[in-house]
C-alpha positions in Angstrom: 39.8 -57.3 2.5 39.6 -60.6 4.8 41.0 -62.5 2.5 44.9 -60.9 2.7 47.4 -63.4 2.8 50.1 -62.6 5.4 53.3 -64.3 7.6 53.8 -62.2 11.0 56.5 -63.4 13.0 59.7 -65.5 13.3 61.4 -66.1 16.2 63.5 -68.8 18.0 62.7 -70.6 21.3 65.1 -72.8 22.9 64.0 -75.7 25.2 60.9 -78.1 24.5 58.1 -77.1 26.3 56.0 -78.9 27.8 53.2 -77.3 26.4 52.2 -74.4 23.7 49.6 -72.5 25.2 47.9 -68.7 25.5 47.7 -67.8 28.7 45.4 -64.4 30.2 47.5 -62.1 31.0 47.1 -58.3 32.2 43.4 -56.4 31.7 44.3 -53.2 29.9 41.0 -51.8 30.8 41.1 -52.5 34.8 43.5 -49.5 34.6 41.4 -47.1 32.4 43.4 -47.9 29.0 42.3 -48.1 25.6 45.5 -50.1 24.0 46.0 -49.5 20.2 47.2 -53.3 19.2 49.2 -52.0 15.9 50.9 -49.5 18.2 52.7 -52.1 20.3 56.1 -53.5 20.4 58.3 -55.4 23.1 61.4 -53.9 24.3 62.5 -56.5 26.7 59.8 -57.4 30.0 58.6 -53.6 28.9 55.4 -53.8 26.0 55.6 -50.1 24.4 52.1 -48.7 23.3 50.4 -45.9 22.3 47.0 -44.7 22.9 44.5 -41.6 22.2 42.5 -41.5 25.1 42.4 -43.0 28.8 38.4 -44.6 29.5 37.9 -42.3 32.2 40.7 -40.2 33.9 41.3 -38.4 30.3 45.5 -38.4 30.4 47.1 -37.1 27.4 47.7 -39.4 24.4 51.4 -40.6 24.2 53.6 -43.4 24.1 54.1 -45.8 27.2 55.4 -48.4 28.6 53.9 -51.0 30.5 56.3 -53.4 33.3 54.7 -57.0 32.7 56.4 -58.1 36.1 55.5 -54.9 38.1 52.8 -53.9 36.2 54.0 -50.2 36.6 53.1 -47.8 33.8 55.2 -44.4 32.8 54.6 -42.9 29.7 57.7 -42.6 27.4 56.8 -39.3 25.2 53.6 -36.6 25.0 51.8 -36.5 21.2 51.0 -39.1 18.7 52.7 -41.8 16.9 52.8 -41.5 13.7 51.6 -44.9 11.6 51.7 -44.9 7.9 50.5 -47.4 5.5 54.3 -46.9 3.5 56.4 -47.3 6.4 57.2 -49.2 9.5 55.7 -48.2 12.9 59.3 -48.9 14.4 62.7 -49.6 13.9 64.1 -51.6 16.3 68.1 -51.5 16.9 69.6 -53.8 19.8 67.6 -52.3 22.9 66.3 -49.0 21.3 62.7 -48.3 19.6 63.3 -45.3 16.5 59.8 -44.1 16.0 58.2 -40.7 14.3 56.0 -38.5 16.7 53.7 -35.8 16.2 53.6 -33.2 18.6 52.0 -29.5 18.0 51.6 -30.6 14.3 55.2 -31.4 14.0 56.8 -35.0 13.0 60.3 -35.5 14.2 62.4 -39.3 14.9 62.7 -40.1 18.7 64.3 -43.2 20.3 63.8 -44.7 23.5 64.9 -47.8 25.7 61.5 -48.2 27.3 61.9 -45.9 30.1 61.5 -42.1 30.3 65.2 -41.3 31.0 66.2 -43.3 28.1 63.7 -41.6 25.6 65.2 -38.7 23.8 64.5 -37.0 20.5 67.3 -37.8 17.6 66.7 -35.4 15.1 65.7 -31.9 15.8 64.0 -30.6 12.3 60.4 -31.9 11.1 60.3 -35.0 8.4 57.8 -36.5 6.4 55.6 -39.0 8.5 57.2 -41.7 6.9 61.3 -43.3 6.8 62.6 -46.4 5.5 65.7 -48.4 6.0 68.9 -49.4 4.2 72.2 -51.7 5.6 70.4 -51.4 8.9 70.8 -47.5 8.6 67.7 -45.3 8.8 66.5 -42.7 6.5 63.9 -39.9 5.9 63.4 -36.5 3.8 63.1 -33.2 6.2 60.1 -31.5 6.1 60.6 -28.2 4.5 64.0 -28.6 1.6 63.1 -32.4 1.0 66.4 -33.6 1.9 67.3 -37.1 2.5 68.4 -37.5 6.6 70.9 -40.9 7.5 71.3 -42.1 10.7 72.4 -44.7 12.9 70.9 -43.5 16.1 73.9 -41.7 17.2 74.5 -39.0 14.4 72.4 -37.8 11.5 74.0 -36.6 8.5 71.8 -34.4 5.9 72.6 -35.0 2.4 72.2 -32.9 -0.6 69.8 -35.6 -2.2 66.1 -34.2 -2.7 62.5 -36.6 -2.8 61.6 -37.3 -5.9 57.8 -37.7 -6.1 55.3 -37.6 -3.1 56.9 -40.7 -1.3 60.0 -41.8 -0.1 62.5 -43.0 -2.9 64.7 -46.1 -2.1 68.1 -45.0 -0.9 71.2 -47.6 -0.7 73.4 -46.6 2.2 76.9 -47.9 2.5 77.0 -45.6 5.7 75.7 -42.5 7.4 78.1 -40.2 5.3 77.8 -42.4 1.8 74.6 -43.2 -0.1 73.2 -43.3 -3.4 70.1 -41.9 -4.2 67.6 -40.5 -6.8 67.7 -37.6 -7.7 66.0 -35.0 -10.4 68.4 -32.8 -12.3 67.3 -30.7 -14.7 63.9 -32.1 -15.1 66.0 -35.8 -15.7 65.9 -38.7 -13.2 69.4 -39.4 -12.4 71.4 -41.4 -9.8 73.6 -39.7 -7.4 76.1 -40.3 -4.9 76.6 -38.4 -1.6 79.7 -39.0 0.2 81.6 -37.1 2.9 79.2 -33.6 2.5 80.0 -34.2 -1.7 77.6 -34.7 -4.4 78.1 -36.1 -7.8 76.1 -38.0 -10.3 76.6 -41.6 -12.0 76.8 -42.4 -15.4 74.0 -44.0 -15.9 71.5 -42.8 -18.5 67.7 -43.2 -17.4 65.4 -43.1 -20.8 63.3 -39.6 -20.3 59.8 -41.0 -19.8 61.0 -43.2 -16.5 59.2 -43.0 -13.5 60.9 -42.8 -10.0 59.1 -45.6 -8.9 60.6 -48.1 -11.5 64.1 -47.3 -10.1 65.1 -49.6 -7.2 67.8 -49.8 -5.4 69.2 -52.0 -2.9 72.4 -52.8 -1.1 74.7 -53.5 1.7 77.7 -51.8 3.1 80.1 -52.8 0.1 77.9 -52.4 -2.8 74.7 -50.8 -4.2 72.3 -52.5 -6.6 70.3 -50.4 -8.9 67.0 -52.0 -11.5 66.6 -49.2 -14.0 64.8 -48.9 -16.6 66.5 -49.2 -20.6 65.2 -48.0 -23.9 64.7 -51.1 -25.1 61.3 -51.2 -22.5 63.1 -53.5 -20.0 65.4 -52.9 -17.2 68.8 -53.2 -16.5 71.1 -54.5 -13.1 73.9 -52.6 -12.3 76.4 -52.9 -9.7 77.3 -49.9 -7.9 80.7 -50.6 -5.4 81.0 -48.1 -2.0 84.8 -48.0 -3.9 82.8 -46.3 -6.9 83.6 -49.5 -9.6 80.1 -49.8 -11.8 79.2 -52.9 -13.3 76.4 -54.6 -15.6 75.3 -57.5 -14.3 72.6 -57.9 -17.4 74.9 -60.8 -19.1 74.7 -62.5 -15.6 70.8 -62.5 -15.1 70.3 -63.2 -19.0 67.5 -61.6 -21.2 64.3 -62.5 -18.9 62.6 -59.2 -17.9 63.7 -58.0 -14.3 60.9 -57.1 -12.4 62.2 -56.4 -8.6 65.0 -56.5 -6.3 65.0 -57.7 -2.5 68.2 -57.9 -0.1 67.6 -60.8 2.4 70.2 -61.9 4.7 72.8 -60.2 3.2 72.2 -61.5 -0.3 70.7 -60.0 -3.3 67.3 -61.8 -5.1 66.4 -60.6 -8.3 62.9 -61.6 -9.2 62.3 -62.6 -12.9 59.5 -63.4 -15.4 59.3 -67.4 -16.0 58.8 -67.7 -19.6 55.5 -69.0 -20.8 56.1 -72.5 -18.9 56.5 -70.2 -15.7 54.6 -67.3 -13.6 58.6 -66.2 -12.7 61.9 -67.4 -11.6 64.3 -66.1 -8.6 67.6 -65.7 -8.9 70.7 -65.2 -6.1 73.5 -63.9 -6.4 76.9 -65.4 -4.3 78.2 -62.7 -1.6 80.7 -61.1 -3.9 77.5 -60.5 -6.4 79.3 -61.5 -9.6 77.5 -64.5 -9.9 73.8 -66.5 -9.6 74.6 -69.0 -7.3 71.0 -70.5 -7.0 67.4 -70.2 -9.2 63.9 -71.1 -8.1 61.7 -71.4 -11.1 57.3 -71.5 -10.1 56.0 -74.2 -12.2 52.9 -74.6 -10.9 50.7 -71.6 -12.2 52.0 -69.7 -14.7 49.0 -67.3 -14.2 49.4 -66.1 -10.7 50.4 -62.2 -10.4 53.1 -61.1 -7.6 51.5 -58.4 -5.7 54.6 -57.9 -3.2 57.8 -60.1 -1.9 59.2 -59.5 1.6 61.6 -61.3 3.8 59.8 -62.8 6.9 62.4 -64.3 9.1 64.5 -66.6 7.3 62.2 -66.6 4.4 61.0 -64.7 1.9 57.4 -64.4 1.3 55.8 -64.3 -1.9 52.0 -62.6 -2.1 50.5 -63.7 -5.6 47.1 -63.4 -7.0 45.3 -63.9 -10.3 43.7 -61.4 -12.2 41.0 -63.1 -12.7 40.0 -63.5 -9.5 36.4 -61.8 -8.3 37.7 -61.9 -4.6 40.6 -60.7 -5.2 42.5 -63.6 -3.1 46.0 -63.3 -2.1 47.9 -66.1 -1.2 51.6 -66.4 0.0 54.3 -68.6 -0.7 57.1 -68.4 1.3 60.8 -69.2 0.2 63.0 -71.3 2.0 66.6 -70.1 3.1 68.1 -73.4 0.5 66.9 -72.5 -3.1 65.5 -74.2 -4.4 63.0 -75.3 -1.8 59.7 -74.4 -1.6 57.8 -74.9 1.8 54.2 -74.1 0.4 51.9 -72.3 2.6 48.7 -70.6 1.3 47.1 -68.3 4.4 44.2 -65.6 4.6 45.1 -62.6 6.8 44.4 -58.8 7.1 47.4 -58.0 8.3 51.5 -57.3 6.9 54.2 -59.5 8.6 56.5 -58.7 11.1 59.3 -60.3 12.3 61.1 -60.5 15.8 63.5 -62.9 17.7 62.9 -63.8 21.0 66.2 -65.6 23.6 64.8 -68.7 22.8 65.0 -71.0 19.8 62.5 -72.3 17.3 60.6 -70.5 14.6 57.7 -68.9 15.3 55.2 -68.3 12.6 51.9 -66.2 12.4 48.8 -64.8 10.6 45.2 -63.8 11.1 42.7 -65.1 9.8 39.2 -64.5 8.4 36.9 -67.7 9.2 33.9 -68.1 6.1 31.1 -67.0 9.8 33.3 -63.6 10.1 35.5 -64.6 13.1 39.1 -63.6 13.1 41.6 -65.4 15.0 45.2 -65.5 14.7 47.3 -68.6 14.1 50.6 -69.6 15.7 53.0 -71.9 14.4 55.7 -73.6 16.5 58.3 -75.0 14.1 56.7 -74.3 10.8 57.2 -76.9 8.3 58.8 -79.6 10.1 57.1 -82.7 11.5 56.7 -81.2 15.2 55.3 -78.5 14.5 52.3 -77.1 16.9 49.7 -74.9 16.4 47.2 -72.6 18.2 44.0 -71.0 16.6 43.3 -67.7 19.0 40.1 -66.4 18.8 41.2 -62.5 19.5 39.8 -60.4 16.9 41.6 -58.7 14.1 43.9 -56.2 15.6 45.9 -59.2 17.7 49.4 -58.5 17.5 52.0 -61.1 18.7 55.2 -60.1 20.1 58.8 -61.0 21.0 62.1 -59.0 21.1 65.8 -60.7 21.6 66.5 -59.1 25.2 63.4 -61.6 26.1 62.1 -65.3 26.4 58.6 -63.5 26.1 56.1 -64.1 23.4 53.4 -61.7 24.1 50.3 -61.2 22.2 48.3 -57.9 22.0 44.9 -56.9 21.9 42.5 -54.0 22.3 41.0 -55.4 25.9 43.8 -57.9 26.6 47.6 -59.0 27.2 48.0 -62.6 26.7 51.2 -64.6 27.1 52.1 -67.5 24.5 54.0 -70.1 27.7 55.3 -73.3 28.2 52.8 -74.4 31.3 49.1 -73.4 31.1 47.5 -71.2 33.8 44.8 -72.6 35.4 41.4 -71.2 33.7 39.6 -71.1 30.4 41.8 -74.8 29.3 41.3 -76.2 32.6 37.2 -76.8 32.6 36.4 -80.5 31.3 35.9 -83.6 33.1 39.8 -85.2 34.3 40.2 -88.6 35.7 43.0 -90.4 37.2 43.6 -93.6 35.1 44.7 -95.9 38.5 41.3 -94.5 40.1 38.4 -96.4 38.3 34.9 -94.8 38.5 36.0 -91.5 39.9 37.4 -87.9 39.1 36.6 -84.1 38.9 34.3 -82.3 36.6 35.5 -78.4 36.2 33.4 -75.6 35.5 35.5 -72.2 34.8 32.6 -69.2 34.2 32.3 -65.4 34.4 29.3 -63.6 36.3 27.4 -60.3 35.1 29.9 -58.5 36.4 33.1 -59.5 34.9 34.2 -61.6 37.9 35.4 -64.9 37.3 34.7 -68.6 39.4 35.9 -71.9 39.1 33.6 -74.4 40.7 34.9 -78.2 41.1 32.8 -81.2 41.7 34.2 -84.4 43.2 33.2 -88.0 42.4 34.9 -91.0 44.4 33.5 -93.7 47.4 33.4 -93.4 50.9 32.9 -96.4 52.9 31.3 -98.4 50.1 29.2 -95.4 48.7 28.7 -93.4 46.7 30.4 -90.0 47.4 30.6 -86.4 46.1 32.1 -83.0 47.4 31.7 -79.9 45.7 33.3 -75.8 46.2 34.1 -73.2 44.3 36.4 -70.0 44.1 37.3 -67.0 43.0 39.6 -66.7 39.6 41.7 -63.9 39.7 44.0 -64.4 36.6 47.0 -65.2 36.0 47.3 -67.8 38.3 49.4 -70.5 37.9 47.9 -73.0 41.3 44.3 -72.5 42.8 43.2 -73.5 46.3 39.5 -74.5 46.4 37.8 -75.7 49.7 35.4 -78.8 49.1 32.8 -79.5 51.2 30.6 -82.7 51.8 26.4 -82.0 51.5 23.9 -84.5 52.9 20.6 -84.4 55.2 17.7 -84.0 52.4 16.0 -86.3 49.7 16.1 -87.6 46.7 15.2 -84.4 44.1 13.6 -82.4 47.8 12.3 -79.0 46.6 12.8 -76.3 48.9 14.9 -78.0 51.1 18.6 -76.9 52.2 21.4 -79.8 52.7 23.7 -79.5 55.7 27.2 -78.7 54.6 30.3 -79.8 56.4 34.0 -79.1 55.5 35.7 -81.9 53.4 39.0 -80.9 52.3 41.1 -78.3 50.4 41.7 -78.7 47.0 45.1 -77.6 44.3 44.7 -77.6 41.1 48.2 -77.0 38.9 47.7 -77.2 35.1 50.8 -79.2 34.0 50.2 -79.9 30.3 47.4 -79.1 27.9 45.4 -82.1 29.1 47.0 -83.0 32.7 45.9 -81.6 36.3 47.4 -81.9 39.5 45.5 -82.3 41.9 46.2 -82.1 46.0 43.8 -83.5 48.2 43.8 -82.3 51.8 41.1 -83.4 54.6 41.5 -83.4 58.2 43.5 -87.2 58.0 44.8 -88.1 54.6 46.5 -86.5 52.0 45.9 -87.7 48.2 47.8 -86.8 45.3 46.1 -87.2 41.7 47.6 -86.6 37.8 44.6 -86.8 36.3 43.6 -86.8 32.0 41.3 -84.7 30.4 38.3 -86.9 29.1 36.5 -84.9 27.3 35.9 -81.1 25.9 38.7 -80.6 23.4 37.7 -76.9 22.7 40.6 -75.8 24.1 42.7 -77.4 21.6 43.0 -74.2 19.9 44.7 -72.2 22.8 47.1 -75.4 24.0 49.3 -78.0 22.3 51.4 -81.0 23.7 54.8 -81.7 22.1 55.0 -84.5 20.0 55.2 -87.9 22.5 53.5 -85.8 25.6 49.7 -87.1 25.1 47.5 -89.5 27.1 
C-alpha cells in the first residue's frame, strides 16, 4: 500500500525566492481541533476543513473555515462531508468550494465562498455520495429516480437519463441543458442525448454482452467523444457534435486496440496498445478532432500494465505496473504538454494527485513517500524537470496535504497536528540551530540550540564566542519560541567569578547585550548586536548541521 506512485500538485509562483522553505505555522490542537488533512482545501487566506469531534469542548462536526491572518474560526455548514474513494472531495469553481454533505442521513450538493453567509445549499433533493465532472459542469444521480442532475453552480437542470449500474456513468456535457449519457433501454445499453427537457437515442449499436463500464465518454462544449465497444471484440471512436453530426474516427486512430480516453487541456488523448515492440502508444487529436496531430510511443518496457492515466497540471500522469510484480509497485510517468516528450519520473506515494494554481508562477510538484524504515514524508518540487529545480523532503506523516488556490500566493500544507507554510524567507526555529560564523570575523561566531521542554514549550538558547580585550570571551541567553516568528530578541549575558570545572559553585552573571536573530536564507543569519556602547551587525554562514536541508533550499547561485 506504501508503495503507490502518485503526482499531487501543480501550481505557478512568480518571483525567485530567496529561499524554499516549510515554515510552523498555526497549532490546530491549541484550539481543541482534530483537523481531518484529506478534508482540507484553500479558498483564498481561508483553509476549509472538516472534522468529527473537537478534543475537549465537544462542538458538532461540520465544515469550517479557518482565517490564516486572524486566526478566526466560523464553521461554514452542520453534518459530515461526504469523501468517497470514486469521487473528488471538492470541486472548485473561481472562488466557490461544491461539496456533498450529509446531514440527518441525507446527501445533498452545497457551495460556499469560505464564509457562512456565502455557504448555501444548491440542490435541494438527496444524491448519491458521489458526482463527477464534465466541460467544467458538474454532475450527479438523485437519490430516489436515479436521474442524472447538471449544474453550473447557478441552475441545476434534471434530465431524463437514469444510472446505469451501482456507480456513476461518464456523462459528456456540452451544457447544463445538453448532454449525452448512458442509458439502459429495454434491457440494451444505449447512448442518449438530453437536450432542452428532450430525450432521444443515437444510432449507435452497443453489442448485447457490453458492460457500462467499457463505455467512455468524454468531451467539451462542441463535441462528445464516445469508446464503445464493437462486435469484432474491440472498440470503436466516435465523434458526437453538440450540432448532432456523428462521425467514426476508427480510420483516423488505425487498427490498434483502443483502450481509454482522457480530455486534457482541451484536447482529446486516446490511449493505444504499442504492438509487440511497445507496452502502448498515445495519440492527440488537433482542436477540430479530425485529426492525430501528435503520438508518443513507450519503448522502454513493453511489459508494464497501465493501472490509471490522469492529467496533473500541465501533464498527464501515467500509473503503470507489471503483473509480475510481488509488491505490487506502481510507478508514474508523467507526460509532457509537447508530445512527444517524456520527463521520466518514477515516485512511491499513498496518496491520488491533486492539482491547484496558486498567484504566483512556477510549477509545483508533489508526492508522499514511503521511506524502506516506515517514515512518510512528502516531497516538494519547485520547477520540476528543469535545471533549477528545488526540493524539500518533509517529514509530516502520511495524511500531509499541500495546498494552493489562485485567489492566493499561499502554499499551505496540512496535517493532523499542524499548519505549515511552504515561504520564500525561513522563520527562525527548527532550520536555525547549527553553529554560523561570520567569514570577516576569524575564530568567532554563535552556536544555536532550538529545543522543546516536557511540556510542549519551545527555547532557543544562543551561545557567543568572540575576544574581549585579548581574551577569550563568551556570553550566553536564551528565550522563549513562540512560533511563527520571523525576528527573535534574545538577551546575552556575560558569566565569570568561579573556576576552572568548580562543582557546586554559581558564576556571577552580568548583562551583556541584546541579541536579533533574522533567518535570511536557508543557511544565512542576521544577527544584531546591542551592548550598552557599540552596536555590531553580523551575516553570518551556517557551518555545520545540514539536517535541515530537507525543509529549506537556496536558489541556484544563493549558497556560501
Amino acid at each position: 500500500m506504501y508503495k503507490h506512485l502518485t503526482l499531487i500538485l501543480a501550481m505557478l509562483w512568480v518571483a525567485t525566492p530567496s529561499a524554499f522553505t516549510l515554515n510552523q505555522k498555526l497549532d490546530p490542537s491549541q484550539s481543541q481541533i482534530y483537523l481531518v488533512p484529506n478534508s482540507t482545501e484553500l479558498l483564498g487566506d481561508r483553509l476549509i476543513y472538516s472534522h468529527t469531534f473537537f478534543l475537549i469542548n465537544q462542538a458538532e462536526p461540520g465544515l469550517y473555515a479557518w482565517d490564516l491572518d486572524s486566526q478566526e474560526i466560523e464553521k461554514l455548514v452542520a453534518g459530515e462531508l461526504v469523501q468517497s474513494n470514486d469521487s473528488p472531495t471538492y470541486f472548485k469553481q473561481d472562488n466557490t468550494l461544491f461539496f456533498l454533505h450529509k446531514e440527518a442521513g441525507e446527501t445533498k450538493l452545497w457551495q460556499t465562498d469560505g464564509t457562512p453567509a456565502g455557504s448555501a445549499l444548491v440542490y435541494p433533493e438527496v444524491v448519491y455520495p458521489e458526482f463527477n465532472t464534465s466541460n467544467d459542469l458538474l454532475y450527479m444521480v438523485e437519490a430516489i429516480n436515479n436521474r442524472y442532475v447538471v449544474t453550473d453552480g447557478q441552475q441545476a437542470v434534471v434530465h431524463e437519463v437514469a444510472l446505469v449500474g451501482n456507480s456513476i456513468n461518464d456523462l459528456c456535457a456540452y451544457t447544463t441543458n445538453h448532454i449525452i449519457g448512458v442509458s439502459l433501454v429495454n434491457d440494451v445499453l444505449v447512448l442518449v442525448r438530453s437536450d432542452q427537457g428532450g430525450t432521444s437515442t443515437i444510432d449507435l449499436v452497443i453489442p448485447d454482452d457490453a458492460d457500462d463500464a467499457t463505455i467512455r465518454l468524454v468531451g467539451d462544449e462542441t463535441a462528445c467523444y464516445a469508446m464503445v465497444p464493437n462486435f469484432d471484440d474491440g472498440t470503436d471512436l466516435w465523434r458526437i457534435a453538440a450540432s448532432g453530426e456523428i462521425t467514426s474516427l476508427n480510420d483516423l486512430l488505425g487498427a490498434n486496440f483502443t483502450h481509454d480516453l482522457l480530455m486534457h487541456e482541451g484536447r482529446l488523448y486516446v490511449r493505444q496498445s504499442g504492438g509487440q515492440a511497445a507496452g502502448y502508444e498515445i495519440k492527440r487529436l488537433n482542436q477540430a478532432g479530425d485529426a492525430v496531430d501528435a503520438t508518443f510511443v513507450d519503448f522502454d518496457d513493453p511489459s508494464l500494465v497501465i493501472t490509471d492515466w490522469y492529467s496533473v497540471g500541465p501533464y498527464i500522469a501515467i500509473d503503470t505496473t507489471r503483473p509480475d510484480d510481488s509488491d505490487a509497485l506502481v510507478t508514474t510517468r508523467l507526460l509532457a504538454r509537447q508530445l512527444p516528450d517524456l520527463p521520466l519520473a518514477l515516485y512511491h506515494s499513498r496518496t491520488k494527485p491533486l492539482t491547484a494554481r496558486s498567484t504566483n508562477s512556477a510549477s509545483l510538484l508533489t508526492n508522499t513517500y514511503a521511506q524502506a524504515n516506515g517514515l512518510i514524508t512528502t516531497n516538494v518540487l519547485l520547477n520540476p524537470f528543469a535545471a533549477d529545480t528545488l526540493f524539500l523532503s518533509l517529514p509530516l506523516g502520511p495524511d500531509a496535504r499541500v495546498l494552493a488556490d489562485g485567489q492566493s500566493d499561499r502554499i499551505v500544507v496540512a496535517t493532523n497536528n499542524m499548519i505549515y507554510e511552504i515561504e520564500d524567507t525561513p522563520d527562525i526555529g527548527t532550520i536555525t540551530k547549527g553553529a554560523w560564523i561570520d567569514p570577516t570575523l576569524e575564530n568567532q561566531g554563535l552556536v544555536i540550540q532550538v529545543a522543546q521542554r516536557n511540556n510542549g514549550s519551545e527555547y532557543v538558547f544562543v551561545t557567543g564566542y568572540t575576544f574581549l580585550d585579548g581574551q577569550p570571551f563568551w556570553f550566553a541567553g536564551n528565550a522563549e519560541l513562540n512560533r511563527p516568528i520571523s525576528t527573535l530578541s534574545v538577551d546575552v549575558f556575560q558569566y565569570d567569578g568561579i573556576g576552572l570545572f568548580a562543582a557546586d559553585a554559581t558564576p556571577n552573571q552580568t548583562p551583556f547585550a541584546n541579541l536579533e536573530l533574522t533567518m535570511t536564507a536557508c543557511d544565512r543569519l542576521s544577527a544584531n548586536i546591542v551592548t550598552s556602547t557599540d552596536t555590531y551587525d553580523l551575516d553570518l554562514y551556517r557551518v555545520d548541521d545540514r539536517s535541515h536541508n530537507q525543509l529549506c533550499q537556496n536558489p541556484r547561485g544563493l549558497t556560501k
